[in-house]
C-alpha positions in Angstrom: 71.8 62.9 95.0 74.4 63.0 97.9 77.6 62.0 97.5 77.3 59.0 100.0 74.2 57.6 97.7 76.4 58.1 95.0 79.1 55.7 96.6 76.2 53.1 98.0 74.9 53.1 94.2 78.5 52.9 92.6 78.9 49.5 95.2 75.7 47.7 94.8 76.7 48.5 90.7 79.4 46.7 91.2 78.6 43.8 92.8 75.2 43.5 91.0 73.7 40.9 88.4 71.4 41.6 85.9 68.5 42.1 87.8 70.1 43.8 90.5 70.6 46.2 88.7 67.5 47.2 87.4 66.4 47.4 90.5 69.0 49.7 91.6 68.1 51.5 88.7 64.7 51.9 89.3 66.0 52.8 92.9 68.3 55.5 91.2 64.9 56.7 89.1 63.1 57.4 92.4 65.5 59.2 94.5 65.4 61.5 91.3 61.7 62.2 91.0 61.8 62.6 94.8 64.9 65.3 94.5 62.7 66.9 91.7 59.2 67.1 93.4 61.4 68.8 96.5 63.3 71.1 94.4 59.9 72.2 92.3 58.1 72.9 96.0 61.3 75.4 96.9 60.5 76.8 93.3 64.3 75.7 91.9 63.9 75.0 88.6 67.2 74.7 87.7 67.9 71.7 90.2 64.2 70.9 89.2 64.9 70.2 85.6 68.1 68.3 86.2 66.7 66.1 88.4 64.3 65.1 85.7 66.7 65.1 83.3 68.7 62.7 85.4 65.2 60.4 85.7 65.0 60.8 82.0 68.5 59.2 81.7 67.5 56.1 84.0 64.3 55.4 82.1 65.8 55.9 78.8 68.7 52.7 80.2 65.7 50.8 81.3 64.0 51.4 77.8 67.7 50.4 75.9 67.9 47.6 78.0 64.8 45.6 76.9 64.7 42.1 76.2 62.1 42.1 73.3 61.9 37.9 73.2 60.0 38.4 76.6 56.2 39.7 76.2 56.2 41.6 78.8 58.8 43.8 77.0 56.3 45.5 75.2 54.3 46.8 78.2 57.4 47.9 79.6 58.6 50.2 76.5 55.2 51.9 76.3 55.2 52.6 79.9 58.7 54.0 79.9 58.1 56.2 76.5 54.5 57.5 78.5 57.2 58.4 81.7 59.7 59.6 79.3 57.2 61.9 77.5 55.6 63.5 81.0 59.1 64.3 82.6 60.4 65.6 79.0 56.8 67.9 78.9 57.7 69.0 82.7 60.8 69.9 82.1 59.6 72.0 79.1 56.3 74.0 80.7 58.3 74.0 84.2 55.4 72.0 85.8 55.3 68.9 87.9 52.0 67.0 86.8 52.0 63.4 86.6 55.1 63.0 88.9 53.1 61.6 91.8 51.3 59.5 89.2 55.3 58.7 87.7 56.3 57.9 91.1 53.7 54.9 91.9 54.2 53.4 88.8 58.0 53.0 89.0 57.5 52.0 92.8 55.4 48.9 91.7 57.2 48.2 89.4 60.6 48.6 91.8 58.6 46.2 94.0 58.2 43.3 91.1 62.0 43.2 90.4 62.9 42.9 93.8 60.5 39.9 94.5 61.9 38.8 90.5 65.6 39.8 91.8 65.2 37.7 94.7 65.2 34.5 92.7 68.0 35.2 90.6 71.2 33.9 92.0 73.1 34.4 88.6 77.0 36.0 89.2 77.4 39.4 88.9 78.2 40.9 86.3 81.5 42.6 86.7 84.4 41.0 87.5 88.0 41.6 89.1 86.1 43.9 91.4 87.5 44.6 95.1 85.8 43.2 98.2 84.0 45.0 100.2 83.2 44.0 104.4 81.6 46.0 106.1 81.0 46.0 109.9 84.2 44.7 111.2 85.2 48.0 112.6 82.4 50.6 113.8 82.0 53.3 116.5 78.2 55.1 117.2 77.0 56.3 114.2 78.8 54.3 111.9 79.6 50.9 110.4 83.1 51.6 109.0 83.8 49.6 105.6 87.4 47.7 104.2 88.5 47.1 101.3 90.0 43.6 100.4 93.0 43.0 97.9 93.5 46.9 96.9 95.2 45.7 93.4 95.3 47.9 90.9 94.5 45.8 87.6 91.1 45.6 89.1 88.2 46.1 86.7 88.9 45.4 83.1 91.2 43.0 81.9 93.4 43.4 78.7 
């Protein structure tokens, strides 16, 4: 992951609620499997396995995440355990079966939490975070960004 997706996650984190942010997990989960299916066709398998690794990590914070007193909970867990399972064998045998396979089911279900994050309008969930406007400057090939009220007790308060 680049460092500039890293900085776009990192932002949308920050600003996210609870649904948002499964979604920008699941987003996060994706851009992994797609880094690891490229780095397995140059024949990396260094950058191959920590890519999955990395996927590994965002399903397993999915998986931690679930709210049992929903039903739909229990689909969920055996879905992530079967995507944990595959990446953890493919990492193991240095082969890349079932990541295509991986790859639609995380997109649909990306797709439902969007349409699901769409109708939550809940705050987010951290606080004391700085602003962020974007577009009040640009040249062009960018959008240059500002930050608002630069304080720093931002983030957690004692």
């Amino acid at each position: 992951m680049t460092k500039e997706m890293k900085q776009v996650f990192t932002r949308r984190i920050t600003q996210a609620n609870r649904t948002q942010l499964v979604v920008i997990v699941y987003e996060m989960l994706l851009v992994y499997l797609d880094e690891a299916a490229s780095a397995y066709q140059k024949g990396d398998t260094a950058e191959f396995g920590r890519s999955l690794q990395f996927a590994r990590d965002c399903i397993g914070n999915l998986r931690e995440n679930l709210n049992f007193s929903y039903g739909i909970s229990k689909n969920l867990f055996a879905i992530y355990n079967f995507a944990d399972r595959e990446l953890a064998s493919n990492i193991s045998g240095n082969r890349a079966e079932n990541l295509n396979a991986i790859r639609i089911i995380f997109k649909k279900l990306l797709k439902a939490f969007q349409n699901v994050s769409k109708k939550d309008n809940s705050a987010p969930l951290m606080d004391n975070i700085q602003s962020v406007y974007a577009g009040l400057t640009y040249n062009k090939k960018t959008i240059n960004e500002s930050l608002v009220s630069s304080d720093v007790q931002r983030g957690y308060l004692v």
